[in-house]
Backbone as CSV, one residue per row, in Angstrom:
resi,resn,N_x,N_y,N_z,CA_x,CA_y,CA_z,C_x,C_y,C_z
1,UNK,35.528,12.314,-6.531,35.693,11.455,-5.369,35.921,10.030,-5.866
2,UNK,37.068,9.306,-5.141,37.419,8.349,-6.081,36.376,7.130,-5.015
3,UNK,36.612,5.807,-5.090,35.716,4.832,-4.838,36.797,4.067,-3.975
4,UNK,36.782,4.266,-2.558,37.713,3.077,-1.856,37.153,2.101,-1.128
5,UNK,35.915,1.723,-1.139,35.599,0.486,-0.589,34.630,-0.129,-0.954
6,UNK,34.171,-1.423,-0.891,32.963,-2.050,-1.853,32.321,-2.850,-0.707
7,UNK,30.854,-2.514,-0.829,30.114,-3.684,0.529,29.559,-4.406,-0.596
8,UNK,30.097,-5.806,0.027,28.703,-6.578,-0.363,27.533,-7.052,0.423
9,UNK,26.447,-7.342,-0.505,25.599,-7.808,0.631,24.991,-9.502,-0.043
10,UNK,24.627,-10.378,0.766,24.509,-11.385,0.487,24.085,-12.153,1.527
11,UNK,22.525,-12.139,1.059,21.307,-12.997,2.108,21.203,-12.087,3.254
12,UNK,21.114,-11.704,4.674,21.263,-11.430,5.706,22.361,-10.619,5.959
13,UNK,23.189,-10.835,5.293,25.152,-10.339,6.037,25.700,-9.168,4.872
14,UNK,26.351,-8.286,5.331,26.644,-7.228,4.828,28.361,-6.966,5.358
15,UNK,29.328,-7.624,4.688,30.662,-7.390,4.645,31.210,-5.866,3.812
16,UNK,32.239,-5.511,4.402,33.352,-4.480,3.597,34.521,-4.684,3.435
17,UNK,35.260,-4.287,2.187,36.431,-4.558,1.875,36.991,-3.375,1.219
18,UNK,38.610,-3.164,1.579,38.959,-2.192,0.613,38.848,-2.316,-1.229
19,UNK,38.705,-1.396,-1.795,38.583,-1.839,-3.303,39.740,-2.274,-3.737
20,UNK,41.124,-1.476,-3.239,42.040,-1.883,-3.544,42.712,-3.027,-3.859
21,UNK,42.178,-4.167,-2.837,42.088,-5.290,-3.092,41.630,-5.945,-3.837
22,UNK,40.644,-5.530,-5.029,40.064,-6.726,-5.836,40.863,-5.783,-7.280
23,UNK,41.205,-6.949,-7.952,41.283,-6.363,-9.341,40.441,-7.176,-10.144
24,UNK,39.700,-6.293,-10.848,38.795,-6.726,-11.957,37.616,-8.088,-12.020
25,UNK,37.164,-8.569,-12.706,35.349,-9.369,-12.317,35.903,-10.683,-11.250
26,UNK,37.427,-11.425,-11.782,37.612,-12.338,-11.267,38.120,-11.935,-9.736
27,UNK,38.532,-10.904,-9.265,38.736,-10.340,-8.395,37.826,-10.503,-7.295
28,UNK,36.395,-9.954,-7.958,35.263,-9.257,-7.183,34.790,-11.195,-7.105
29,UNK,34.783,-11.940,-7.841,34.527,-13.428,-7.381,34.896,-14.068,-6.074
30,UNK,36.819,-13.615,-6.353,37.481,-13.925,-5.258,36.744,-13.562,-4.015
31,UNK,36.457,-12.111,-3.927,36.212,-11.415,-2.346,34.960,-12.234,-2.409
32,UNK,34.391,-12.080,-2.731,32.502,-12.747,-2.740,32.689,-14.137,-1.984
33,UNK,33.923,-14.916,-2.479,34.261,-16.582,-1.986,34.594,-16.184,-0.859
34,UNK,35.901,-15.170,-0.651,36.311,-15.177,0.644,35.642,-14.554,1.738
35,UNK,34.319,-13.932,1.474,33.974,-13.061,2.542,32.837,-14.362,2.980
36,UNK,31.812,-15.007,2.289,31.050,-15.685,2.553,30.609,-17.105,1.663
37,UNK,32.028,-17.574,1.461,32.038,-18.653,1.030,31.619,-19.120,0.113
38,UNK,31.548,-20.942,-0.137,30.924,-21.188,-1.323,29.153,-21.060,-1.585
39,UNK,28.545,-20.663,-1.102,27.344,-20.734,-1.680,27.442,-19.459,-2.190
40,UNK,28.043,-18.160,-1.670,27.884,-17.013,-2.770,28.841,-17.169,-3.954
41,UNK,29.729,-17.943,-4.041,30.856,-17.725,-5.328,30.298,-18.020,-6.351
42,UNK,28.994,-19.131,-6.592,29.221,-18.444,-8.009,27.454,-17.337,-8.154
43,UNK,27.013,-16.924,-7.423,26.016,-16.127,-7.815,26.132,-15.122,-8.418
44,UNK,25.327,-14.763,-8.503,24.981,-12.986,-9.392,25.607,-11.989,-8.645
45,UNK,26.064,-11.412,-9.497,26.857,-9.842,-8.781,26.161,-8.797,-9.158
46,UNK,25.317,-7.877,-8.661,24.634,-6.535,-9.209,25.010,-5.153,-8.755
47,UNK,24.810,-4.100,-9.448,24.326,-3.236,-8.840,23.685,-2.247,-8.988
48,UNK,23.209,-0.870,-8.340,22.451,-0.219,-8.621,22.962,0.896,-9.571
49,UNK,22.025,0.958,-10.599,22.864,2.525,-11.427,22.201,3.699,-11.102
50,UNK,22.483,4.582,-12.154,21.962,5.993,-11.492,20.257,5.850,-11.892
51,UNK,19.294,4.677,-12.574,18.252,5.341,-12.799,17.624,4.142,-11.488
52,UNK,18.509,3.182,-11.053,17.966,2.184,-9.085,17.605,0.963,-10.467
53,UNK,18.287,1.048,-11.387,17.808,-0.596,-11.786,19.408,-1.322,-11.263
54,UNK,19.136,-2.521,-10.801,19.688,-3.616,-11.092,20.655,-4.085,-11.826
55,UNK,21.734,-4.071,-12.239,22.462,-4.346,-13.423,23.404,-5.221,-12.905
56,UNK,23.481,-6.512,-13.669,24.361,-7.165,-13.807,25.748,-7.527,-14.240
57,UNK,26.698,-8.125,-13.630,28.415,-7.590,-13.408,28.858,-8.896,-14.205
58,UNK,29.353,-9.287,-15.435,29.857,-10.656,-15.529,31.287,-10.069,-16.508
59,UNK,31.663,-9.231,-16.494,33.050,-8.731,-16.898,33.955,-7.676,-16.562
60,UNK,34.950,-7.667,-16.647,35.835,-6.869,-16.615,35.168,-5.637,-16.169
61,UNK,34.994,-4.931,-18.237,34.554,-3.748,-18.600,32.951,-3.498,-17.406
62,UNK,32.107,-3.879,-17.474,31.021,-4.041,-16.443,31.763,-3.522,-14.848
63,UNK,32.169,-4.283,-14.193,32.847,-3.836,-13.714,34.055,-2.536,-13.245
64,UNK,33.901,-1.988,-14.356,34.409,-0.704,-13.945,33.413,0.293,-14.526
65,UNK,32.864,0.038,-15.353,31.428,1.132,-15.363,30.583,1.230,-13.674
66,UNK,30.835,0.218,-12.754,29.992,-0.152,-11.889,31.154,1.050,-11.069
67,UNK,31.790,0.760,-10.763,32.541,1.467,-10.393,32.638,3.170,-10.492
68,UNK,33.011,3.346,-11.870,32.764,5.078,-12.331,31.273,5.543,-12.215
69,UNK,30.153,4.365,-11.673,29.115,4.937,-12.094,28.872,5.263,-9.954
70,UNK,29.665,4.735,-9.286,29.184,5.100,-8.186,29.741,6.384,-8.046
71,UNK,28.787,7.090,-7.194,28.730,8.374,-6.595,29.577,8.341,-5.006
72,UNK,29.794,8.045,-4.629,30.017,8.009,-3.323,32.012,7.269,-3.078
73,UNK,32.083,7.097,-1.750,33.537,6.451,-1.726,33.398,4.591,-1.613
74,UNK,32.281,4.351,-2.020,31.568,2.831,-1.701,30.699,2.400,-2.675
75,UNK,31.523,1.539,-3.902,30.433,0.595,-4.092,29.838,-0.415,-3.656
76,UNK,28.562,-0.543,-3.597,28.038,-1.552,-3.297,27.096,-2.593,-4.214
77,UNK,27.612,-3.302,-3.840,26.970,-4.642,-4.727,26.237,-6.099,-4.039
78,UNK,25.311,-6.266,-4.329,24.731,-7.394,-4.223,24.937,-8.758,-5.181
79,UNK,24.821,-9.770,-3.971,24.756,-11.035,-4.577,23.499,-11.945,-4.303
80,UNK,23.427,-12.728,-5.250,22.231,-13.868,-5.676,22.600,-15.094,-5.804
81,UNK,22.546,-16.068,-4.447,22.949,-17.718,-4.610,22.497,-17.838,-5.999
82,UNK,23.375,-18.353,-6.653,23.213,-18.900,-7.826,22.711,-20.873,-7.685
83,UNK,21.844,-21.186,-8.239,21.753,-22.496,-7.989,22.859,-23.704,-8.443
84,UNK,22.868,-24.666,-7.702,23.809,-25.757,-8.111,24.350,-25.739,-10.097
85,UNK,23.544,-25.695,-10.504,23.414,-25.581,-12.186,24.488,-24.943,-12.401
86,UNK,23.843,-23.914,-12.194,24.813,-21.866,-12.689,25.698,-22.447,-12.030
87,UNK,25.358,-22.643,-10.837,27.206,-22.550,-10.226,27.819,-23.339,-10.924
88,UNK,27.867,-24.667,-11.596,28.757,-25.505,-12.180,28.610,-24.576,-13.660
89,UNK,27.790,-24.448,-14.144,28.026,-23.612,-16.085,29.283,-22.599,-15.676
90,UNK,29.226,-21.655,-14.337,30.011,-20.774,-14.601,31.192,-21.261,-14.215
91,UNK,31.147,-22.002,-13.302,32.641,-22.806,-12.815,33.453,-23.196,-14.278
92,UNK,33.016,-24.045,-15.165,33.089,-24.297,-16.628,33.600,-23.491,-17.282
93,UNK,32.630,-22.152,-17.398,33.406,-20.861,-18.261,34.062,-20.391,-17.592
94,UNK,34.706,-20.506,-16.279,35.642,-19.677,-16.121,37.089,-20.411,-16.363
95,UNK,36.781,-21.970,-16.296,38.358,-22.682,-16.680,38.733,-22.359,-18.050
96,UNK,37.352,-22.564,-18.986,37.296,-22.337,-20.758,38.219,-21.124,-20.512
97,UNK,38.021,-19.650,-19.544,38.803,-18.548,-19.996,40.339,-18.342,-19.653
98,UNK,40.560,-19.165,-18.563,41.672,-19.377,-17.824,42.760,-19.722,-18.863
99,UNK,43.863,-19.656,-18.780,44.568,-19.395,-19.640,45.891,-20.569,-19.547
100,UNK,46.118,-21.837,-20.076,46.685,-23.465,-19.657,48.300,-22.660,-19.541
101,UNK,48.609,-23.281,-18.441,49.963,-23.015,-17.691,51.083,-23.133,-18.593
């Protein structure tokens, strides 16, 4: 069974999106900004594996283990306001990875 849609959840609110739409970690950033703005963009992305721990999403590869590891037609993932700090360190590493025009 393949995986066609991803909820997130974040504080109170629980959005869905097709998967199709995100490609890969910077992807899953994007939807996170666009579904509920800037206070979730730069937080924590998790999710549950097969033993209910927690695991954290900050790449690519991560990201598709999260994926092959769901059972169902829905991953779901949670997010964690990241504080003012994090949010600027990761804002930082993500220009460092970005690639100059």
């Amino acid at each position: 069974m393949s995986v066609k849609t991803v909820k997130v959840y974040f504080r109170d609110e629980i959005r869905r999106a097709p998967l199709a739409r995100v490609e890969g970690f910077v992807g899953i950033r994007e939807l996170v900004a666009s579904l509920f703005g800037p206070a979730a963009a730069g937080g924590k992305i998790t999710y549950k594996d097969e033993d209910g721990d927690n695991v954290l999403i900050c790449t690519d590869e991560e990201f598709q283990v999260a994926i092959e590891e769901t059972t169902g037609k829905t991953l779901k993932l949670w997010v964690t306001a990241a504080s003012k700090k994090e949010a600027e360190q990761r804002k930082q590493q993500q220009q460092k990875q970005q690639p100059e025009p």
